[in-house]
C-alpha positions as CSV (number, residue, x, y, z in Angstrom):
1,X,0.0,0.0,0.0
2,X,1.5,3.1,-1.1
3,X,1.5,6.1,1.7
4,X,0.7,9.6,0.3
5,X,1.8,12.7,2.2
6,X,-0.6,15.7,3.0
7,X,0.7,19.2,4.0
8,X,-1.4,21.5,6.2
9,X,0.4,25.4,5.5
10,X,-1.1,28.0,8.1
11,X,-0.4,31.4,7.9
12,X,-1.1,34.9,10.1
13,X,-0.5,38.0,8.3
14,X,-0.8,41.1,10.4
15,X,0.0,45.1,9.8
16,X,-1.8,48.0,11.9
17,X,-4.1,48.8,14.3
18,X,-7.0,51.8,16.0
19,X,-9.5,52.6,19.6
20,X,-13.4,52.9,19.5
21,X,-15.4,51.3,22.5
22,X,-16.0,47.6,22.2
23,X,-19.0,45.9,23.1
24,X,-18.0,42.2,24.9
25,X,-21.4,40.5,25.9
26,X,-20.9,38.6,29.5
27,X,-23.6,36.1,28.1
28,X,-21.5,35.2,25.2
29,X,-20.5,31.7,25.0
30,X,-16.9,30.5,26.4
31,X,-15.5,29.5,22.7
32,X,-14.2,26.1,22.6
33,X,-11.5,28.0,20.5
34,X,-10.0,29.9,23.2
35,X,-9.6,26.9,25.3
36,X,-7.2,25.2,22.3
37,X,-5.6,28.3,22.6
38,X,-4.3,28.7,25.9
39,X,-3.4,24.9,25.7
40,X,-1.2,25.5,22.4
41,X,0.0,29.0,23.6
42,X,1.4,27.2,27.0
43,X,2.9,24.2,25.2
44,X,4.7,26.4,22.9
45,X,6.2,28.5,26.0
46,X,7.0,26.2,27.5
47,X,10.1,25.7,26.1
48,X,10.3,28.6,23.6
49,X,12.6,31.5,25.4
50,X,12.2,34.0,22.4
51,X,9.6,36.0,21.1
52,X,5.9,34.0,20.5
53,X,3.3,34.7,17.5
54,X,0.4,32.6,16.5
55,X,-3.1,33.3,14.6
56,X,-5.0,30.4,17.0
57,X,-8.0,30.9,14.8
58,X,-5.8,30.1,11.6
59,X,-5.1,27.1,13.5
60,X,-8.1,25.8,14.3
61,X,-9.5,26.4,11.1
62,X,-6.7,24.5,9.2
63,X,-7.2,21.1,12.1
64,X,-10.4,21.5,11.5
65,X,-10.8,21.2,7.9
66,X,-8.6,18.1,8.5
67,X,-10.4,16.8,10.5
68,X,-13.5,17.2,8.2
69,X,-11.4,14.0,6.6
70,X,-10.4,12.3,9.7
71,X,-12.1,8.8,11.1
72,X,-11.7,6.7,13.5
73,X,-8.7,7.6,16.4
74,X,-7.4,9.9,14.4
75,X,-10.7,12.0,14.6
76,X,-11.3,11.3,18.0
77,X,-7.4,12.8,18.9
78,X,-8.5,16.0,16.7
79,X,-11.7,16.4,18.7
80,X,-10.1,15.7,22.2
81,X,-7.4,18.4,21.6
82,X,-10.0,21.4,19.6
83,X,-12.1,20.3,22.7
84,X,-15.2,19.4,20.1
85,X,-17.9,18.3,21.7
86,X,-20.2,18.6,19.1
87,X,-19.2,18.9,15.7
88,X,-22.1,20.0,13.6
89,X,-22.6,22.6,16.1
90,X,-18.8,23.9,16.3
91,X,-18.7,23.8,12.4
92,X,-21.4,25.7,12.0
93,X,-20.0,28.8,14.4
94,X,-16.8,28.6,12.2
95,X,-19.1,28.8,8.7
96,X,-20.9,32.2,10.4
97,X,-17.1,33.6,11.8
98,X,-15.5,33.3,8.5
99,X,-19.3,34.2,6.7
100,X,-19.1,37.4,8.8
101,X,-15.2,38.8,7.7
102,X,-15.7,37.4,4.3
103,X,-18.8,39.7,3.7
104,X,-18.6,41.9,6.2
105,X,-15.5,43.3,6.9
106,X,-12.5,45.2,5.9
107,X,-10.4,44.8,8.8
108,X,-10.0,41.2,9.0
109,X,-9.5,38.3,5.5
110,X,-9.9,35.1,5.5
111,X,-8.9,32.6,3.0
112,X,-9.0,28.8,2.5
113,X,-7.7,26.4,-0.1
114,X,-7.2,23.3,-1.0
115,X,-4.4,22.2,-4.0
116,X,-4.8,18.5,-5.1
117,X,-2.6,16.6,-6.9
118,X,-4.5,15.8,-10.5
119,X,-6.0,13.0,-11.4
120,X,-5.7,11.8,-7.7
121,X,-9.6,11.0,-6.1
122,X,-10.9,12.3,-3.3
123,X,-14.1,11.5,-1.5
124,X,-17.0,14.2,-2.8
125,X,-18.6,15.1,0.8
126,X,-15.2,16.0,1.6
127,X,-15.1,18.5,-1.0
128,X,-18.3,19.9,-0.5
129,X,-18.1,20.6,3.4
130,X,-14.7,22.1,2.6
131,X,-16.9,24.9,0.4
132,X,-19.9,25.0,2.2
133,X,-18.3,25.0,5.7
134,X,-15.0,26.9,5.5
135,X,-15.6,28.6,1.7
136,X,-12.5,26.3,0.6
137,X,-12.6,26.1,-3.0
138,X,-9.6,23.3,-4.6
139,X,-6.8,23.7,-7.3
140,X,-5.7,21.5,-9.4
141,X,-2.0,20.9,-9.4
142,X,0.5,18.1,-10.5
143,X,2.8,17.9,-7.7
144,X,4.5,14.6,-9.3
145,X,5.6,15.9,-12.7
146,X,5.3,19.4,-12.7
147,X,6.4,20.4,-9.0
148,X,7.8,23.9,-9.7
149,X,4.3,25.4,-11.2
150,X,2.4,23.8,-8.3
151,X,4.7,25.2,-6.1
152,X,4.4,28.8,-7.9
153,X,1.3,28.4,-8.3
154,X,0.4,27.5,-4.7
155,X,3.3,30.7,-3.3
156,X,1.9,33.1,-5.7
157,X,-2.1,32.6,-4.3
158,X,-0.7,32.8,-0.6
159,X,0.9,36.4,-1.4
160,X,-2.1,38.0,-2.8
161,X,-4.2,36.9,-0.4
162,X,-1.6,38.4,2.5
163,X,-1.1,41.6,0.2
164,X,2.3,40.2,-0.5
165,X,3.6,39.6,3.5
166,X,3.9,36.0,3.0
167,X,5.9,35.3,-0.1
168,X,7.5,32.3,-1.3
169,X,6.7,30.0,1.3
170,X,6.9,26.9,-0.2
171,X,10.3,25.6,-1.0
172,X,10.7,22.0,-2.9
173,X,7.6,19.9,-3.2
174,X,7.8,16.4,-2.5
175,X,6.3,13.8,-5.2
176,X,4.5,11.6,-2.8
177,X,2.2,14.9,-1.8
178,X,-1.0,15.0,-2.7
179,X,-2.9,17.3,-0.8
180,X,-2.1,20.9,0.5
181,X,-4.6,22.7,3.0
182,X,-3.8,26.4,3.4
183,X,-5.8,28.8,5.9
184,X,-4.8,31.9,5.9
185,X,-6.0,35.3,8.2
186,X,-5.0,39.0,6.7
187,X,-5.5,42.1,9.8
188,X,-5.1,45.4,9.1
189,X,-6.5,47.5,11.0
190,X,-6.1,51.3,12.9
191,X,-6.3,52.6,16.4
192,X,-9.7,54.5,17.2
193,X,-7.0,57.0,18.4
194,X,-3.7,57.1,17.2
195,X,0.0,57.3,18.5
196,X,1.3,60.4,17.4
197,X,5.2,59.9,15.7
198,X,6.3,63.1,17.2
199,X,5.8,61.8,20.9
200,X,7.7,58.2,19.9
201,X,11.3,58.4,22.0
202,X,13.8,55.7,22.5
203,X,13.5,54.2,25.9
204,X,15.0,51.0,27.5
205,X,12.7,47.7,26.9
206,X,14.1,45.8,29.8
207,X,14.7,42.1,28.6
208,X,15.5,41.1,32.1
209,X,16.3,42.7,35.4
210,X,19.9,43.2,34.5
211,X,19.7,43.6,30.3
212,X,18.1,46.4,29.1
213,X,17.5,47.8,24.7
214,X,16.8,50.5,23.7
215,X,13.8,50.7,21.6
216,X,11.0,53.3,20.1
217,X,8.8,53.7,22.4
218,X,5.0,54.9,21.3
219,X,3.4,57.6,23.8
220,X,-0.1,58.8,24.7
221,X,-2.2,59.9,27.4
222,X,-6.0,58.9,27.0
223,X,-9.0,57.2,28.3
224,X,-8.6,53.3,28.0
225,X,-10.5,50.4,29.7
226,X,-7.6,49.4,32.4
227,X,-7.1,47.4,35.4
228,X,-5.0,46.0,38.4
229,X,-5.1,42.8,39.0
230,X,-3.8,41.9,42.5
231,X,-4.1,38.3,42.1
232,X,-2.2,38.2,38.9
233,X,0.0,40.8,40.1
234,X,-0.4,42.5,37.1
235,X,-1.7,45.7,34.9
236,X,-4.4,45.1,31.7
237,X,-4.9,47.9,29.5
238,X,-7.3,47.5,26.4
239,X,-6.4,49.3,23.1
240,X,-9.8,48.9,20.9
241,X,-9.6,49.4,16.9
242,X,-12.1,51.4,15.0
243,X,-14.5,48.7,13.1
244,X,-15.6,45.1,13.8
245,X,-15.5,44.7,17.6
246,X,-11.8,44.3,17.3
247,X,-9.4,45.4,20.3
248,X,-6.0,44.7,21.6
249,X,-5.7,43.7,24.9
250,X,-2.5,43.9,27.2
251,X,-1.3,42.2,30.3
252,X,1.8,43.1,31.5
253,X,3.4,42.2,34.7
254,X,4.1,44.0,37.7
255,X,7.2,42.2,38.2
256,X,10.2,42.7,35.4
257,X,10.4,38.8,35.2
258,X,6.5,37.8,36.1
259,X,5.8,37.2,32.6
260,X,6.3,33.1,32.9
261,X,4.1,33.2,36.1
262,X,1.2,35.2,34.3
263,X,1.4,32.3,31.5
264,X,0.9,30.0,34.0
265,X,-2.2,31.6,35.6
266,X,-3.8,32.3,32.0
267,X,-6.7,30.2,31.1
268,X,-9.9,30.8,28.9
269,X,-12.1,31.4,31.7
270,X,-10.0,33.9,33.1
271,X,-9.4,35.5,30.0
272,X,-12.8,35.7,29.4
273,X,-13.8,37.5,32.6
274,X,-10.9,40.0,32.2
275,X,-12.4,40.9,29.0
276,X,-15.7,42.0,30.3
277,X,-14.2,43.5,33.4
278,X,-11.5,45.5,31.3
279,X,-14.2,47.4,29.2
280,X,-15.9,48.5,32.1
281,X,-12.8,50.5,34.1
282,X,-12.1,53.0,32.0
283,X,-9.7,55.4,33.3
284,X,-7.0,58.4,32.6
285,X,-3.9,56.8,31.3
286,X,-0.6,57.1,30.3
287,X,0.3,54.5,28.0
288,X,4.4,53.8,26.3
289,X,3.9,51.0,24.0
290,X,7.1,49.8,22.4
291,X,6.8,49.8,18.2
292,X,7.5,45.9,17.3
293,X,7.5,44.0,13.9
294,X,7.9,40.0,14.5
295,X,7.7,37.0,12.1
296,X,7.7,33.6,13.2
297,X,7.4,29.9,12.0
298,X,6.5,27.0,13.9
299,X,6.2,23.4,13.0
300,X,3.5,22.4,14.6
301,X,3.8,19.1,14.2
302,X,5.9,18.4,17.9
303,X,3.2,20.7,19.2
304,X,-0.2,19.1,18.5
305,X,1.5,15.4,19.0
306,X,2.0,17.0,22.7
307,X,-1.0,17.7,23.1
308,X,-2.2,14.4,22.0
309,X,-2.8,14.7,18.4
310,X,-0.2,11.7,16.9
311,X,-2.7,9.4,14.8
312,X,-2.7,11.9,12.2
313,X,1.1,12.3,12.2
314,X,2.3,8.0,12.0
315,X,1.5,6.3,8.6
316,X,0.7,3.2,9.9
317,X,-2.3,4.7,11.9
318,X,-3.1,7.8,10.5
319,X,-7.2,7.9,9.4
320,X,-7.9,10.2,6.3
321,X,-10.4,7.6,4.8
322,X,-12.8,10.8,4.7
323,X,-10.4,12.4,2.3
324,X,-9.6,9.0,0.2
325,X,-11.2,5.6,1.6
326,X,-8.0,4.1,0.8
327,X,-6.4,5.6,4.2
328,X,-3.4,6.1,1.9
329,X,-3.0,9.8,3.0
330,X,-1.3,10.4,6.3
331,X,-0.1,14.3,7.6
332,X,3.9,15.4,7.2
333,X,4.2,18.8,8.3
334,X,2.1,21.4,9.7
335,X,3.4,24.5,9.6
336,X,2.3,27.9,11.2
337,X,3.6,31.1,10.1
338,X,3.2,34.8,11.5
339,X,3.9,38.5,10.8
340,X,2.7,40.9,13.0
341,X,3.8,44.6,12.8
342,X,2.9,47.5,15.5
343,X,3.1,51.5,15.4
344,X,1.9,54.5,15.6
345,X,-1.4,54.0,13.5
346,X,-2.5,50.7,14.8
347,X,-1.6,47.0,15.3
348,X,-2.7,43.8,15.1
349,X,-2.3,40.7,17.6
350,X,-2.7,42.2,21.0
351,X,-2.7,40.2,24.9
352,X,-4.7,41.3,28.5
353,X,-5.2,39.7,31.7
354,X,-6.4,41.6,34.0
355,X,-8.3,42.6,37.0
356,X,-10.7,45.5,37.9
357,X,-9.7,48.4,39.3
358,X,-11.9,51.4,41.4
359,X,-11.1,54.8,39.7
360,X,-10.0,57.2,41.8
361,X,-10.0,60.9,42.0
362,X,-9.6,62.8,38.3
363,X,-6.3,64.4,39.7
364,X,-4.6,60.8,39.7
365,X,-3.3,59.7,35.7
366,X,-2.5,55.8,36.0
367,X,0.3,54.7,33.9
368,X,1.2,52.0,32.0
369,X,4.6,51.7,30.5
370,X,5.3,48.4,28.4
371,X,8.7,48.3,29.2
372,X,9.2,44.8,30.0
373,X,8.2,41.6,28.6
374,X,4.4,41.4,28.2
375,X,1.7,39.4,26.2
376,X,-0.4,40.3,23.9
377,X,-4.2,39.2,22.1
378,X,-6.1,40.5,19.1
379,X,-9.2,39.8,20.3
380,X,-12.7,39.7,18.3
381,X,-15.6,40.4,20.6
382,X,-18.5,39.6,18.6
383,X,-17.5,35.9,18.5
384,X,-15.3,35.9,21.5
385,X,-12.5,34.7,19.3
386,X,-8.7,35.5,20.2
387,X,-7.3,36.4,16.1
388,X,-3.9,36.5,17.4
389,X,-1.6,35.9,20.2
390,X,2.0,36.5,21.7
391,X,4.7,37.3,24.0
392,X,7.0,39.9,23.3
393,X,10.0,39.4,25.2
394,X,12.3,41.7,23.1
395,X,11.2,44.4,20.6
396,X,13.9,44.0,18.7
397,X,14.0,40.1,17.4
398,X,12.5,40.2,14.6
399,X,12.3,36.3,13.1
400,X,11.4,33.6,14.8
401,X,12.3,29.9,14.0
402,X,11.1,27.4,16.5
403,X,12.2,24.1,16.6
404,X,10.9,20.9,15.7
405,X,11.4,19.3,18.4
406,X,9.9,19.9,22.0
């Protein structure tokens, strides 16, 4: 029995960001979403030192379209680790999310694909709940005798759909591949009220306690949903965009070093309630935010088999019959990649913890300078769904590779 290789590509392009008040409903739903995401954002910390980026969303939409295909315990793996509990029912809140940016908005793109190998047969209801489900439509490529077109073809379709922040992804193209899955999230979007370039000084981003960078530090004073968390021991500041609900929210610790502590804290639930207590506090502030452009790359292949996904990942148990019933198709790689770039007009990919604070007299301005590492969340309220997520640890590390191995 011949095994055939399937690639899953994910990709996060982000560029700038805006502040308008954001609506986040207490009776919205916990998102099974942001529960994968504080599972895969604390296995990758956990023994990542550098600088973190990742689009959880793009994630989740790419597992899930593979799981679409999955059977068996290589399905069940998928659904234990997206914490699925019903599938027809999480499905369908994925259709409406990527429904509403895909007709509604202008701030937020996404895109899915499928390229299959010609003349190689795939199940039809596979197909079709691709399109219907995650608006996936499928090229046709010959990655076995004509592997530099598909891979052009495939590299060239990725950088218009990022406005050409991804480019030439794809390097060679194995033969035995026959399926490539790509979801990929474009954000651009502006601060309701913007950083002004003339305030932007250099200041020291303080890596640790005893090594400091200097680094462009954004300035403004302004009324933003903030809070002290004493249980945390931290400060949360939300920075809102001007359309779709979007904001970023930032929790940055009290202590120089308590970023690896707050990571440990974080969870979905209490994410959540900082979110609606955030929005309510909103208070004179002066904020220094440093200006940061990252890209990163992770294999997420050692990820998800930490978390329990490794079915998917063996060839002699892998499960795709819902793809091919031949269960000839296994998973190689998955890979993840990121951009994210913050300034003066906006951002995109933003993080906050944090607890409520009383506001006290109008004589007292709280501050709230970013001058050590912090993380980050692009959050969108409407669906509860964290976009994007990191850790900036130094402003001024640019790429990130991680490794393959956890």
């Amino acid at each position: 029995m011949n095994v055939y290789k399937v690639i899953f590509l994910f990709y996060l392009v982000s560029i700038r960001g805006n502040i308008a008040e954001v609506n986040i409903s207490e009776e919205s739903s916990l998102n099974p979403t942001m529960q994968f995401t504080f599972e895969l954002y604390k296995t990758i910390v956990s023994s990542e030192e550098g600088n973190v980026l990742i689009s959880p969303l793009s994630v989740t939409v790419a597992l899930s379209m593979t799981l679409m295909g999955g059977r068996s315990n290589t399905a069940e793996q998928m659904k234990k680790v997206l914490i699925m509990e019903n599938n027809e029912e999480t499905f369908s809140k994925y259709s409406e999310i990527i429904s509403h940016f895909c007709e509604n908005s202008d701030t937020v793109k996404i895109a899915n694909r499928m390229y299959l190998q010609k003349d190689y047969s795939i199940e039809s209801d596979f197909t079709s709940s691709l399109k219907k489900i995650f608006r996936s439509d499928c090229g046709i490529v010959d990655f076995i005798n004509d592997s530099i077109n598909a891979k052009n073809s495939i590299n060239s379709w990725v950088s218009s759909v990022t406005e050409n922040k991804i480019n030439d992804l794809l390097g060679d193209v194995e033969p035995s591949t026959r399926l490539i899955l790509i979801s990929a999230i474009y954000f651009k979007g502006f601060w309701a009220k913007k950083f002004s370039t003339s305030l932007t000084e250099k200041h020291p981003f303080y890596v640790t306690k005893d090594e400091t960078v200097n680094t462009d530090m954004m300035y403004q004073k302004g009324k933003f949903g903030y809070l002290e968390d004493e249980k945390l021991q931290a400060k949360v500041l939300q920075l809102p965009y001007e359309k779709d609900g979007l904001s970023m929210i930032i929790i940055l610790p009290s202590e120089i070093n308590g970023l690896k502590e707050i990571e440990n804290k974080l969870s979905s639930n209490k994410f959540n309630r900082l979110c609606n207590e955030v929005k309510r506090y909103e208070d004179d502030v002066r904020v220094w935010l440093p200006k940061f452009k990252l890209e990163s790359t992770i294999n997420l292949k050692a990820v998800l088999s930490k978390l329990g996904i490794t079915d998917l990942f063996d060839p002699s148990k892998a499960d795709l019959s819902g793809i091919n019933s031949n269960r000839d198709l296994y998973v190689d790689e998955m890979i993840h990649k990121a951009f994210i770039d913050v300034n003066e007009e906006g951002t995109e990919a933003a993080a906050a913890t944090t607890v409520r604070i009383k506001k006290k007299s109008a004589e007292i301005i709280k501050e709230f300078k970013a001058d050590h590492p912090f993380v980050y969340f692009v959050v969108d309220h409407k669906y509860n769904n964290i976009l994007f997520i990191g850790a900036l640890k130094s402003p001024h590390s640019g790429k990130v590779e991680f490794r393959d191995e956890l």
